[in-house]
Backbone of each chain as ProteinMPNN parsed JSONL, in Angstrom:
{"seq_chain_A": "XXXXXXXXXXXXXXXXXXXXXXXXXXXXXXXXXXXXXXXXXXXXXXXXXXXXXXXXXXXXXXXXXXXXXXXXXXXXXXXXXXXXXXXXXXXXXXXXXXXXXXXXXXXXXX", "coords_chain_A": {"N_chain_A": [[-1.804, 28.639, -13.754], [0.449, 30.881, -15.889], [2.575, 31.812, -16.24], [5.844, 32.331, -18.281], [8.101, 30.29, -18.278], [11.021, 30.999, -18.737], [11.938, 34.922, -18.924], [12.076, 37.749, -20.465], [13.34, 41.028, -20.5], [12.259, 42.987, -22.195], [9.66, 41.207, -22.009], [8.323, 41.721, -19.891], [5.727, 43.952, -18.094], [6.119, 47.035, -17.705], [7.166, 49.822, -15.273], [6.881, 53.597, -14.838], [8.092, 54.303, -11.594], [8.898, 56.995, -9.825], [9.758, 59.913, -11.067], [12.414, 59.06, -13.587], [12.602, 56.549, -12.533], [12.297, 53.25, -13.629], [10.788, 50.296, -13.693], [10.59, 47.091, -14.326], [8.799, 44.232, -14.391], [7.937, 40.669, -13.645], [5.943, 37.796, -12.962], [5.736, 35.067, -10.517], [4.147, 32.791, -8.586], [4.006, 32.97, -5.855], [6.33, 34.88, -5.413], [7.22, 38.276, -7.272], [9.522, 39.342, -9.624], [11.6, 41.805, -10.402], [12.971, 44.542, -12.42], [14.661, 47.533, -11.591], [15.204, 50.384, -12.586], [17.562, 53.113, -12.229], [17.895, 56.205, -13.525], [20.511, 58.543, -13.414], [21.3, 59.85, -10.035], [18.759, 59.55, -9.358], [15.913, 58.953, -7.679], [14.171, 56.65, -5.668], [11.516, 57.044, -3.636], [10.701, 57.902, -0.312], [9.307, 55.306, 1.057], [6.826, 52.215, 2.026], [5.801, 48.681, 2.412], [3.583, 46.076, 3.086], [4.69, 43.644, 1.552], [7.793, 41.378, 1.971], [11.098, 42.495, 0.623], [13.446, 41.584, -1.1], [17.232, 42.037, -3.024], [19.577, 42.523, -5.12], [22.5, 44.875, -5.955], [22.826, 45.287, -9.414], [24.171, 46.972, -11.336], [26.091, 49.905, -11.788], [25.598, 52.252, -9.06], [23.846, 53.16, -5.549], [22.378, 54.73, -2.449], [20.97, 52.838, -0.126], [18.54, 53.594, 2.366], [17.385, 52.076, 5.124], [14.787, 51.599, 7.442], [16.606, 52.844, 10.254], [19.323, 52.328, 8.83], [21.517, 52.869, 6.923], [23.73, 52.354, 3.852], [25.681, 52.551, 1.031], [25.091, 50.691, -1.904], [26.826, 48.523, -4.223], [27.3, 46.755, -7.07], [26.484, 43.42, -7.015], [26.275, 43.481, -4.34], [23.988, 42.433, -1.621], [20.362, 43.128, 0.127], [17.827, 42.836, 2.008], [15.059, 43.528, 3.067], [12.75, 43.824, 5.58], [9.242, 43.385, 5.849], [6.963, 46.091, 6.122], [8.505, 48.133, 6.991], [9.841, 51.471, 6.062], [11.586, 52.629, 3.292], [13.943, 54.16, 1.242], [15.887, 54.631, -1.627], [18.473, 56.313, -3.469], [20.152, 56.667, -6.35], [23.501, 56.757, -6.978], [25.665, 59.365, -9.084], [26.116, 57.935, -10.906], [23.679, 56.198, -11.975], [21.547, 53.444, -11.612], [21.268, 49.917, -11.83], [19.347, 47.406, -10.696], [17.892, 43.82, -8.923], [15.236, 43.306, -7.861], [12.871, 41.44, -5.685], [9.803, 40.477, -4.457], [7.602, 39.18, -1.915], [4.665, 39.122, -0.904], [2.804, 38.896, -3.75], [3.438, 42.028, -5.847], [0.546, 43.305, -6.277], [0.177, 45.757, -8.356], [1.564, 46.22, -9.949], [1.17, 44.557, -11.701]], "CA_chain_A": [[-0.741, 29.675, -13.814], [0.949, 30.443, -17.155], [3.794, 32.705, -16.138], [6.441, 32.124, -19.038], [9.668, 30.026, -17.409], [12.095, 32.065, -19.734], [11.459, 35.763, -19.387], [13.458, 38.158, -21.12], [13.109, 42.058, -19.946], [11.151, 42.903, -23.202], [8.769, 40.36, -21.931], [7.723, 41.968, -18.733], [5.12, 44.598, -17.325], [6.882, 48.377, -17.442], [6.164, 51.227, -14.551], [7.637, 54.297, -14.091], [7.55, 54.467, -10.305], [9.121, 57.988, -9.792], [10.681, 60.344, -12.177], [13.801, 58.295, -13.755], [12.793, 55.072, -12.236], [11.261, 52.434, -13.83], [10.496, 48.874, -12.997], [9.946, 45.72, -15.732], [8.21, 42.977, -13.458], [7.691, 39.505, -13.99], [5.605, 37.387, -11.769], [4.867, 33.811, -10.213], [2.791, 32.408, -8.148], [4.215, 33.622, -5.043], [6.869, 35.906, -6.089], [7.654, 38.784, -8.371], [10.981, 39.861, -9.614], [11.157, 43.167, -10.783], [14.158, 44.885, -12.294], [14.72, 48.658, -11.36], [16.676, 50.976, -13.161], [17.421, 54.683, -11.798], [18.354, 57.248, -13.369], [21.632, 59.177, -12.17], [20.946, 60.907, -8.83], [17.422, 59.53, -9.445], [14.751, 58.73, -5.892], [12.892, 55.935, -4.843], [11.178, 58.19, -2.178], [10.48, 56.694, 0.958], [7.86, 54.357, 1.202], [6.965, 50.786, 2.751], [5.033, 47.961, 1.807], [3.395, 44.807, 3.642], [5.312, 42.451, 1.273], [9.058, 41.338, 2.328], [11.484, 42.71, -0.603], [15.251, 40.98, -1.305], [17.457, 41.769, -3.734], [20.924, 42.539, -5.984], [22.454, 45.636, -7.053], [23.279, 45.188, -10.705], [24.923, 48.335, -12.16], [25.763, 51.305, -11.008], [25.235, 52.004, -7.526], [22.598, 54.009, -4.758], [22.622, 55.343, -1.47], [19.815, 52.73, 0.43], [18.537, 53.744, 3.391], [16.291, 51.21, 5.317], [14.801, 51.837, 8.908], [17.869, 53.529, 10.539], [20.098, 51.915, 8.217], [22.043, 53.639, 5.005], [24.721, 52.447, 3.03], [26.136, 53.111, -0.688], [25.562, 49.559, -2.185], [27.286, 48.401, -5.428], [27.279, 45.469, -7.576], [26.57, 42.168, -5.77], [25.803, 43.652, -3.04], [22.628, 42.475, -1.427], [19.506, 43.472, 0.649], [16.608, 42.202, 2.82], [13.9, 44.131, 3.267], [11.252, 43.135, 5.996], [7.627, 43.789, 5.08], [6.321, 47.074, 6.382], [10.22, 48.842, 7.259], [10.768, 52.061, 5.409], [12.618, 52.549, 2.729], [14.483, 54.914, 0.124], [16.733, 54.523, -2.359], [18.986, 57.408, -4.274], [20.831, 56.326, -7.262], [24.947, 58.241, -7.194], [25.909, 59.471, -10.314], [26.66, 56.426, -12.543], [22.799, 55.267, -12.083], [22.006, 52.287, -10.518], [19.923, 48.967, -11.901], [19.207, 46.004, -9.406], [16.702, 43.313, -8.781], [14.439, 43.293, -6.543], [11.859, 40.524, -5.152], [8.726, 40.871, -3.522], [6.536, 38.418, -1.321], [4.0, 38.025, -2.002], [3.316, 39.648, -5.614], [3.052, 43.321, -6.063], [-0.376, 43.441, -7.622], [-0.222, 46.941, -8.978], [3.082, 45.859, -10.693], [0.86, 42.981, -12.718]], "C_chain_A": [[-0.03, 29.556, -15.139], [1.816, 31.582, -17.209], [4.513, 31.943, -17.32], [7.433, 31.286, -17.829], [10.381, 30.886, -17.289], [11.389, 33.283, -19.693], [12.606, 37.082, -19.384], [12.573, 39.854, -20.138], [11.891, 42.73, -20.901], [9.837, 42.236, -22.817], [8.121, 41.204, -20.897], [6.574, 43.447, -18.76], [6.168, 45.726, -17.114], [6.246, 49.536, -16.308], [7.07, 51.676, -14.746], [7.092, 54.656, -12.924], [7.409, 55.837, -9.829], [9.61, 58.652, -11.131], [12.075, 59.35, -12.407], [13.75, 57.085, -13.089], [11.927, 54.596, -12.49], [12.113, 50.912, -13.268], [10.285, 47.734, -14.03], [10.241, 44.465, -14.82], [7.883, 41.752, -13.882], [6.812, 38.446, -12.87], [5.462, 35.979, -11.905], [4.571, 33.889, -9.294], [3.1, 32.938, -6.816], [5.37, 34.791, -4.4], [6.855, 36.721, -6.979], [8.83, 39.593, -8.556], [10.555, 40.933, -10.462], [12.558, 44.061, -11.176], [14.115, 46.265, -12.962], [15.818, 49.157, -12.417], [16.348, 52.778, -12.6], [18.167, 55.182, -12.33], [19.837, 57.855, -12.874], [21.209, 60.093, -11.604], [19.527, 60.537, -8.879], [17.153, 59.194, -7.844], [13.901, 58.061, -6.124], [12.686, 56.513, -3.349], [10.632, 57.219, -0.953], [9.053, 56.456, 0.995], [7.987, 53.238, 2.317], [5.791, 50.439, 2.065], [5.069, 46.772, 2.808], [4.466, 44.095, 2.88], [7.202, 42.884, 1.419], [9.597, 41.71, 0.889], [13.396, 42.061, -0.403], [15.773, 41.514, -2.696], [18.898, 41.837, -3.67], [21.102, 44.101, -6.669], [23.429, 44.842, -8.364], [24.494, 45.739, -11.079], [25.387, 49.21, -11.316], [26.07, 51.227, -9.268], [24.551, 53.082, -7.264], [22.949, 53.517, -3.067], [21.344, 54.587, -1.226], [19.52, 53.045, 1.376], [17.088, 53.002, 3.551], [16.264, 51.189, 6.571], [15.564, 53.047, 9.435], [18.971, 53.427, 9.871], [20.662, 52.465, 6.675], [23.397, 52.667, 4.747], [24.532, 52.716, 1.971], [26.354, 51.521, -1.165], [26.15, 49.583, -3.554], [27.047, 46.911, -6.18], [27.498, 44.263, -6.699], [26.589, 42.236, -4.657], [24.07, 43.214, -2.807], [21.767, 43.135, -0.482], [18.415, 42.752, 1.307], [15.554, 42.999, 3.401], [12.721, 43.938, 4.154], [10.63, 44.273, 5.979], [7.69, 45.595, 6.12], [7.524, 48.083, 7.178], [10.172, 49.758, 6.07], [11.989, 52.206, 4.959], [12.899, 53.775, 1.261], [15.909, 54.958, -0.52], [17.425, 55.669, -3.528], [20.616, 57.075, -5.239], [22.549, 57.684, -6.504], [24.784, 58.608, -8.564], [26.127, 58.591, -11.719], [25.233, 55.864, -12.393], [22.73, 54.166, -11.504], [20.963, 51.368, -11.21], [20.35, 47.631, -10.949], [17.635, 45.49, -9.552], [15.973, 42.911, -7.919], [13.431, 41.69, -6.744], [10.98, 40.647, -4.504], [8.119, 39.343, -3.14], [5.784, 39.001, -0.799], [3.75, 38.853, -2.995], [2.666, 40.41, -5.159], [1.337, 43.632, -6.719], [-0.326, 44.927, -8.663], [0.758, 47.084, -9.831], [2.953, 44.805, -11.874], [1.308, 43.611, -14.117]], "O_chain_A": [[0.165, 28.438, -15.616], [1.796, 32.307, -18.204], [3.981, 30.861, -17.567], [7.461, 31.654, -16.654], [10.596, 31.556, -16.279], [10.282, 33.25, -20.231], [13.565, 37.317, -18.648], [11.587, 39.81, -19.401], [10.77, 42.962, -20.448], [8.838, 42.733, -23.335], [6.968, 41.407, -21.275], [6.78, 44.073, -19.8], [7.111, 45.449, -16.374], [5.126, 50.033, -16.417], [8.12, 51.051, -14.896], [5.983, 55.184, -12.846], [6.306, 56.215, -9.433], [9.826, 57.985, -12.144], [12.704, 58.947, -11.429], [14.808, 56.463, -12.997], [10.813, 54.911, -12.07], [13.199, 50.581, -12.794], [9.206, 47.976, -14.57], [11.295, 43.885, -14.558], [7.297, 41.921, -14.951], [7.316, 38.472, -11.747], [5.155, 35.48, -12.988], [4.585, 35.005, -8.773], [2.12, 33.608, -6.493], [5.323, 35.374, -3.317], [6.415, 36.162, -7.984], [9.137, 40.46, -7.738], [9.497, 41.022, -11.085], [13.287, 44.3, -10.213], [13.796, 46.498, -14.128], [16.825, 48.629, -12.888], [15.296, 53.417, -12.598], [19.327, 54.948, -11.993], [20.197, 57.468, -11.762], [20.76, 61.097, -12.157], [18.872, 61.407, -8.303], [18.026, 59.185, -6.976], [12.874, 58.444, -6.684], [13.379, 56.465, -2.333], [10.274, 56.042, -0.918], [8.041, 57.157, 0.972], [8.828, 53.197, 3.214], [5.009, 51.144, 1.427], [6.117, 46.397, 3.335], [5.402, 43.841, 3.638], [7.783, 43.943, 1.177], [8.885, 41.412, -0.07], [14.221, 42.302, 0.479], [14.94, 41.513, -3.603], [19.546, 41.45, -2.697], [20.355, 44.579, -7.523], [24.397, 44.089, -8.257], [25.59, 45.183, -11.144], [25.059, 49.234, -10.13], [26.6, 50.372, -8.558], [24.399, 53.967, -8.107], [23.483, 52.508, -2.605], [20.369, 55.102, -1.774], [20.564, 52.851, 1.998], [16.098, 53.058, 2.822], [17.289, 50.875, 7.175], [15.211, 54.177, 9.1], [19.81, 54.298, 10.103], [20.117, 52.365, 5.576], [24.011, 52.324, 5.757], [23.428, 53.125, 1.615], [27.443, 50.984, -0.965], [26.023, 50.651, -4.153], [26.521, 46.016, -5.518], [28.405, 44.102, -5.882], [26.855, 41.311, -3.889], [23.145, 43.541, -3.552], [22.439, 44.043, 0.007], [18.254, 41.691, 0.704], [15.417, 42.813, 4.611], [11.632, 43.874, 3.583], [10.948, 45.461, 6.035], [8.72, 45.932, 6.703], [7.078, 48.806, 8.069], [10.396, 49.213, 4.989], [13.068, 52.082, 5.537], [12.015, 54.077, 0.459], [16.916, 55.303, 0.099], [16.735, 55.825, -4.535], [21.779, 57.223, -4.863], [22.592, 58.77, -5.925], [23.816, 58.191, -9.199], [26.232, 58.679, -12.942], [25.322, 54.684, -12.73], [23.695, 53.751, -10.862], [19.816, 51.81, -11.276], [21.436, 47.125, -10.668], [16.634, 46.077, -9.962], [16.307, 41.983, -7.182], [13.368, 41.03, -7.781], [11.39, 41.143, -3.455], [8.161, 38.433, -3.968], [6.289, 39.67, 0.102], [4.625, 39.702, -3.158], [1.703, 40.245, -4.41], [1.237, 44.283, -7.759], [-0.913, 44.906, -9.745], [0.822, 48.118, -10.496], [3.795, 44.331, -12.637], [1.277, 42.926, -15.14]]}, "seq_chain_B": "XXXXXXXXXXXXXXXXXXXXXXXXXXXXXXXXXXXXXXXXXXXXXXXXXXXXXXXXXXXXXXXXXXXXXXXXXXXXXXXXXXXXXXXXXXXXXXXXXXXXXXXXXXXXXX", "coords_chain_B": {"N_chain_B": [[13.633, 38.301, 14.296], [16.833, 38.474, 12.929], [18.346, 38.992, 10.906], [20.616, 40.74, 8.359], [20.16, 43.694, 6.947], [21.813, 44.986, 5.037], [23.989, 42.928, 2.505], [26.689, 40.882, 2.136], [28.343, 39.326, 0.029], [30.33, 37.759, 1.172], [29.152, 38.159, 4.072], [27.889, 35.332, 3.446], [26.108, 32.244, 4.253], [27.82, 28.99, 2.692], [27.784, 26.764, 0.552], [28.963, 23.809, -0.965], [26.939, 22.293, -3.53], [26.874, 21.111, -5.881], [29.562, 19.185, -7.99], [32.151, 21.598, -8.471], [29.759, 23.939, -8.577], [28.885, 26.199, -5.94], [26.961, 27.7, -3.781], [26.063, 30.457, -2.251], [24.36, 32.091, 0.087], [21.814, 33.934, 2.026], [19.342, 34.393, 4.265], [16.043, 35.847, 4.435], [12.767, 36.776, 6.113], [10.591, 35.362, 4.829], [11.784, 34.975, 2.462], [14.949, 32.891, 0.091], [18.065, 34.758, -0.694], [20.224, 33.4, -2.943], [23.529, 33.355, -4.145], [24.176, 32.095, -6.899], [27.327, 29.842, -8.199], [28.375, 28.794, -10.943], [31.317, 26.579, -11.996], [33.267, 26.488, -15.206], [31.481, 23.943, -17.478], [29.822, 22.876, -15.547], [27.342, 21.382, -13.833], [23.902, 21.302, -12.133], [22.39, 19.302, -11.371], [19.631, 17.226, -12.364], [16.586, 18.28, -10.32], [14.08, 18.546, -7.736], [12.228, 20.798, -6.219], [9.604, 21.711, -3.416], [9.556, 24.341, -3.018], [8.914, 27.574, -4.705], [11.126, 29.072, -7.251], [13.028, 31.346, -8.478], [14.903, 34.205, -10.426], [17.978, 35.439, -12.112], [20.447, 35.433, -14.846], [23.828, 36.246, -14.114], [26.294, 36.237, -14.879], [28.093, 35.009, -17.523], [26.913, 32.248, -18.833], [24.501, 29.468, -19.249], [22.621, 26.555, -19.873], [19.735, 26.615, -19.302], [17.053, 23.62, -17.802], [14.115, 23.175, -18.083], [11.059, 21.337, -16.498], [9.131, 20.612, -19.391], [10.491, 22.667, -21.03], [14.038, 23.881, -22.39], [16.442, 26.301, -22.82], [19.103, 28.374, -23.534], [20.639, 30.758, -20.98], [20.904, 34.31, -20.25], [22.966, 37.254, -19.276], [21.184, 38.635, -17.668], [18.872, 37.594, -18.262], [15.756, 36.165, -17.288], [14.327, 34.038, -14.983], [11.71, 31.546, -13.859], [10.664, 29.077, -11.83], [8.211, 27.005, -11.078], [7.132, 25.129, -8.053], [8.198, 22.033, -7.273], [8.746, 21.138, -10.2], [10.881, 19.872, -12.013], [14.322, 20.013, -12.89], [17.132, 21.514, -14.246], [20.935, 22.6, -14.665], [22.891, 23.509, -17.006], [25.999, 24.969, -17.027], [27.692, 26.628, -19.702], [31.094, 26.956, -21.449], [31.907, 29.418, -20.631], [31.629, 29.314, -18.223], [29.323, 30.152, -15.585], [27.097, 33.023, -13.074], [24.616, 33.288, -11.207], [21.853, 35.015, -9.647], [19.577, 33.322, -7.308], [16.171, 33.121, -5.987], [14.197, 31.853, -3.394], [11.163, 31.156, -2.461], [9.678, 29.213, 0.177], [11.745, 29.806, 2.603], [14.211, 27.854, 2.096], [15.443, 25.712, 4.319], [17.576, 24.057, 4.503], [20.01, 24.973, 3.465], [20.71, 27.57, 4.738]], "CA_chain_B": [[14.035, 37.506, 12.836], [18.063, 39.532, 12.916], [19.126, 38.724, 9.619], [21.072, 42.053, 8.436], [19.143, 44.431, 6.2], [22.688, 44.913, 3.586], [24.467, 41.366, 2.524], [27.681, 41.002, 0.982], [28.751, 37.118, -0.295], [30.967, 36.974, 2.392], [28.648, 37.363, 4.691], [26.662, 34.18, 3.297], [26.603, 30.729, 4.243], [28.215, 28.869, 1.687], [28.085, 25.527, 0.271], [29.065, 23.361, -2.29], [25.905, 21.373, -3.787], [27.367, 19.652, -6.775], [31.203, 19.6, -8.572], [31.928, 23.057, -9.213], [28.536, 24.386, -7.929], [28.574, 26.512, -4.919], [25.453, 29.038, -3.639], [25.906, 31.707, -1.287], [22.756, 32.28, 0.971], [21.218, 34.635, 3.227], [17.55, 34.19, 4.564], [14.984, 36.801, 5.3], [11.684, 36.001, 6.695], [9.647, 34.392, 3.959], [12.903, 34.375, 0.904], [16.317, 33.209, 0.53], [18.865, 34.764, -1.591], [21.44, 32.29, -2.974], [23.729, 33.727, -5.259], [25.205, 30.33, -7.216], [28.633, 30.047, -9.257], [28.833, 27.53, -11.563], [32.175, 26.709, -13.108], [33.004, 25.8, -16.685], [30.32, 22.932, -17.719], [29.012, 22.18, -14.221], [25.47, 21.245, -13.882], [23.289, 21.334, -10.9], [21.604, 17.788, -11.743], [18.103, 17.051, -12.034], [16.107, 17.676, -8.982], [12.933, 19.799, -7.951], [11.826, 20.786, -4.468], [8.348, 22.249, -3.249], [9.79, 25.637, -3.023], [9.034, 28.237, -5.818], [12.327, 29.634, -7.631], [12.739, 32.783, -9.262], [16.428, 34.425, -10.673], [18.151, 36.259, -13.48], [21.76, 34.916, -15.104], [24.77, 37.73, -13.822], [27.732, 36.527, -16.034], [28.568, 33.803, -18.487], [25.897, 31.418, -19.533], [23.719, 28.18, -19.035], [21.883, 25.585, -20.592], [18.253, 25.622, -17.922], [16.196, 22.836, -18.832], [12.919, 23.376, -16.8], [10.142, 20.518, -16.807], [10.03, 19.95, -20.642], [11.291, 23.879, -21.834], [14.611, 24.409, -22.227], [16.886, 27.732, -23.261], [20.437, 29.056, -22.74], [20.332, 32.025, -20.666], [22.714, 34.97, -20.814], [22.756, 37.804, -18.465], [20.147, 40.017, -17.319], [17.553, 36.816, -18.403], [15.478, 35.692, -15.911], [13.735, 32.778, -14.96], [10.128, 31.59, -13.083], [10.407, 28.175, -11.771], [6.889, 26.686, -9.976], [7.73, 24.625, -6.646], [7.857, 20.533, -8.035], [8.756, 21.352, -11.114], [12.042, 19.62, -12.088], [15.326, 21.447, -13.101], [18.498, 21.38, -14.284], [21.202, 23.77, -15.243], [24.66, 23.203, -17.084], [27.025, 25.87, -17.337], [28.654, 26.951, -20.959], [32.451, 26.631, -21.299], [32.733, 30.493, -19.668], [30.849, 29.126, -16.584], [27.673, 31.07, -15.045], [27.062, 33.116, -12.005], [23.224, 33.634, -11.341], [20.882, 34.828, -8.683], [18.206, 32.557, -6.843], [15.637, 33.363, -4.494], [13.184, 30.802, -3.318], [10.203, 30.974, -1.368], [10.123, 29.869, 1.175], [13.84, 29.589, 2.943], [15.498, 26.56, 2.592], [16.303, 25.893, 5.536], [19.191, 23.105, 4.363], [20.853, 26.254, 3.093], [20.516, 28.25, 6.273]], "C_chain_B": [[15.332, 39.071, 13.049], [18.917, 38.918, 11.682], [19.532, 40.248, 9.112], [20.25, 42.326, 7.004], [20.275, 44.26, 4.838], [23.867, 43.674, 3.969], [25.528, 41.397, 1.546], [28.237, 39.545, 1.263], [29.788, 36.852, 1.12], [30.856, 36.99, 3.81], [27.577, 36.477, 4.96], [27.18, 33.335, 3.992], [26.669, 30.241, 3.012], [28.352, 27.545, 1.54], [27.909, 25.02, -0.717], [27.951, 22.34, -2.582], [25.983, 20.65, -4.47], [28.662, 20.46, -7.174], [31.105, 20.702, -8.857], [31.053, 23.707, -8.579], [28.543, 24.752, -6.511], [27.139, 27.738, -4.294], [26.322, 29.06, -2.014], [24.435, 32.247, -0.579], [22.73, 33.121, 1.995], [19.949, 34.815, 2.992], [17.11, 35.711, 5.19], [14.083, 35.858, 5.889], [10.92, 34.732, 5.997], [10.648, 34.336, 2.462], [14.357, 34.44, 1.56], [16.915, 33.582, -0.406], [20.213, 33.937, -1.816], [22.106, 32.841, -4.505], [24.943, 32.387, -5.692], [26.287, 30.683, -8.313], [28.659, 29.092, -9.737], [30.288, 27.116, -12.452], [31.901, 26.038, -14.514], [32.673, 24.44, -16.82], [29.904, 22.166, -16.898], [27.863, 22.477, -14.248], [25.386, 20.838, -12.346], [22.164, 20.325, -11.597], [20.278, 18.573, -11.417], [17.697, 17.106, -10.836], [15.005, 18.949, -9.051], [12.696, 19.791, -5.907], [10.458, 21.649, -4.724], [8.95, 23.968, -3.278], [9.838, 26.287, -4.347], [10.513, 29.122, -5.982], [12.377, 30.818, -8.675], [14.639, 33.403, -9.332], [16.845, 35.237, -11.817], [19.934, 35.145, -13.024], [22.42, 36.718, -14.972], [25.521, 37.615, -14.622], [27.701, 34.976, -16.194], [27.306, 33.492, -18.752], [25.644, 30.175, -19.024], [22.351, 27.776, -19.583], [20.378, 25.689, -19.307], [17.299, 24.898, -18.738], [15.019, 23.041, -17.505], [11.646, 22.635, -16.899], [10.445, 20.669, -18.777], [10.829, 21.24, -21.434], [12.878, 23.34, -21.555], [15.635, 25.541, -22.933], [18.073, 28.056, -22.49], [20.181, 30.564, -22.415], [21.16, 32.557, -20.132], [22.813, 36.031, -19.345], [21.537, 38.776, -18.314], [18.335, 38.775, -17.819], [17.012, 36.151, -17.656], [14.721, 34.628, -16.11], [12.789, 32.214, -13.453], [10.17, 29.754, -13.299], [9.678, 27.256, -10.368], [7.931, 25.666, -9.176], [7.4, 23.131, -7.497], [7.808, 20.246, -9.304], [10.743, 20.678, -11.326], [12.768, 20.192, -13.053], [16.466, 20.977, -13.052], [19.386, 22.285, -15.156], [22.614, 23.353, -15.655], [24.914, 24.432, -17.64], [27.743, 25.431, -18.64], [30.09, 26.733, -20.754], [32.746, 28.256, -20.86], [31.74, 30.546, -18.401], [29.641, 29.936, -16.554], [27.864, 31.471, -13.394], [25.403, 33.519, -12.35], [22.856, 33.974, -10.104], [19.405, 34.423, -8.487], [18.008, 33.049, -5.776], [14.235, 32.168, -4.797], [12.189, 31.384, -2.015], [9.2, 29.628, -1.158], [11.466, 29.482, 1.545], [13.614, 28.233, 2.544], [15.942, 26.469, 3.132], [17.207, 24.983, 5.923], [20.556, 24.227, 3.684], [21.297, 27.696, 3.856], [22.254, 28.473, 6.351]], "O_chain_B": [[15.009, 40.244, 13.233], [20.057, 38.458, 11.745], [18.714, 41.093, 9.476], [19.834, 41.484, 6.208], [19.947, 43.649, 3.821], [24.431, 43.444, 5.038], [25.408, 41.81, 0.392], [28.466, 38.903, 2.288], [29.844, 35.856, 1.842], [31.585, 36.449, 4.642], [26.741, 36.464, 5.863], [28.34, 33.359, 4.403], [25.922, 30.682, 2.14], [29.061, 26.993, 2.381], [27.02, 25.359, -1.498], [27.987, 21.386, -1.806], [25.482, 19.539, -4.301], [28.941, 21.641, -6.965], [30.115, 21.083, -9.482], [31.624, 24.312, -7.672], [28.26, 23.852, -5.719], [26.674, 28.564, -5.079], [26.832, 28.294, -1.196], [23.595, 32.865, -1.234], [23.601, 33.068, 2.863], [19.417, 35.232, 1.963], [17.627, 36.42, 6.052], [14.278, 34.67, 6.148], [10.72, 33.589, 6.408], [10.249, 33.706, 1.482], [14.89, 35.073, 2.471], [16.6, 32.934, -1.404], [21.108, 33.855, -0.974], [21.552, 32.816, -5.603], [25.964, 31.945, -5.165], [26.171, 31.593, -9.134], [29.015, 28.171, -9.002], [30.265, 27.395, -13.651], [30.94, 25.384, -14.92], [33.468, 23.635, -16.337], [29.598, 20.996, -17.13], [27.343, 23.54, -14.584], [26.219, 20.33, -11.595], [21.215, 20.722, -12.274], [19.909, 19.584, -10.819], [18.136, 16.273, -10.042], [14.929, 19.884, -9.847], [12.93, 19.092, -4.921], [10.166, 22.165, -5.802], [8.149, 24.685, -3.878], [10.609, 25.822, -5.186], [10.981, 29.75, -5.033], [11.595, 30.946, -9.617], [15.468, 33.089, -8.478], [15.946, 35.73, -12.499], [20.397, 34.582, -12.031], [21.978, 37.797, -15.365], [25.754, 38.596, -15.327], [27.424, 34.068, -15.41], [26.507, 34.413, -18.922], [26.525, 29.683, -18.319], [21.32, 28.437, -19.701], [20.171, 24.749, -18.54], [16.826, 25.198, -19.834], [15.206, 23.029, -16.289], [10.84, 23.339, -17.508], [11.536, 20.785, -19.334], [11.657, 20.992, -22.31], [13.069, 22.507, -20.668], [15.331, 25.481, -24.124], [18.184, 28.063, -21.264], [19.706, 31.402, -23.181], [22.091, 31.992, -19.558], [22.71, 35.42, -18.281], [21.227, 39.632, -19.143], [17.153, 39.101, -17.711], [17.734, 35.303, -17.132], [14.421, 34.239, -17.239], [13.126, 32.433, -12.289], [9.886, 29.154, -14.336], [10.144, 26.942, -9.273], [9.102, 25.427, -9.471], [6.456, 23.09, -8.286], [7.084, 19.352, -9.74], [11.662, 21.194, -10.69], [12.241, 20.803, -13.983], [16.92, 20.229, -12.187], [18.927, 22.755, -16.198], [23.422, 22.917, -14.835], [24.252, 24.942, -18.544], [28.263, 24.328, -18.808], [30.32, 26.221, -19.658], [33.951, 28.46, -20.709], [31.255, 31.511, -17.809], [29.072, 30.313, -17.578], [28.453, 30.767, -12.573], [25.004, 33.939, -13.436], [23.43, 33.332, -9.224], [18.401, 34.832, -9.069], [18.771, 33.383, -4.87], [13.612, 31.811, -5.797], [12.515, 31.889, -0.94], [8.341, 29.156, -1.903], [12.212, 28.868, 0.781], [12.569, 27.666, 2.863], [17.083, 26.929, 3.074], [17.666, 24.85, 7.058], [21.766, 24.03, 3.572], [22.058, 28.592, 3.492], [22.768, 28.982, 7.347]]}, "name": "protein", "num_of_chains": 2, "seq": "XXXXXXXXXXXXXXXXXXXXXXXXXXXXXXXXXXXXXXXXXXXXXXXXXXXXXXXXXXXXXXXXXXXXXXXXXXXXXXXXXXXXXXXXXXXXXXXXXXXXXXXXXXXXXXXXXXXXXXXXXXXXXXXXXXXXXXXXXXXXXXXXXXXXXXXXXXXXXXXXXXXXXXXXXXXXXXXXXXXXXXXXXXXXXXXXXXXXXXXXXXXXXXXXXXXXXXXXXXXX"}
């Protein structure tokens, strides 16, 4: 394995997932951190995924909704994600960046 | 597994691990988030555990020394540290807050 220790945002793996949201991923061996940025008013459209996701909002803030579950998180607010639970995320107006986590690694995110 | 989907620090478990040094925790299934505060020039001594660690710095700064690397890291810089890999982190003179997630829980942090 020769993940870097130190990895700066520059360093990472870029997607754009949807319009106005991208992703710059980093991975080890059984994690990968991944740090979102949306857009204002941007959409992570509802999806799901086998792997569990945790994170942090950053910046900004977004409207998550997970399962049955919505709130409007903000800075230092966190999340827990189990594996295969829909989910969508809609930036407010001020944009929103946060970091997410996946188990086990995203591959399509390498 | 009823761990709540959105997590706010106060409602982590919380404990102090060294002087200064407290982490904030809440477990999912297979990660825990521990968001740690370090005050001004507190270190989280040498030590390593089997669990892989993964994180970004939120505010202020710290010295991580990680097996033989090490690099002060600011905000938004993240960091990939394998499971048995020893580690240590001193806080700058305007302290550090960071988030850790490990897989798998820690379940002395529970």
């Amino acid at each position: 394995m020769s993940s870097p220790l130190f990895v700066d945002k520059s360093d990472c793996s870029m997607h754009t997932i949807f319009p106005g949201v991208t992703v710059s991923t980093a991975a080890g061996n059984e994690m990968m951190l991944s740090y979102v940025e949306l857009e204002p008013n941007a959409e992570v459209e509802l999806h799901s995924h086998p792997h569990e996701q945790v994170g942090m909002v950053i910046k900004g803030s977004a409207r998550f909704i997970v399962g049955e579950k919505e709130q409007v998180l903000t800075p230092g607010r966190m999340y827990v994600i189990p594996g295969n639970v829909e989910h969508r995320v809609i930036a407010l107006e001020d944009g929103c960046e946060a970091l997410d986590i996946f188990h086990p690694i995203r591959e399509e995110y390498l």
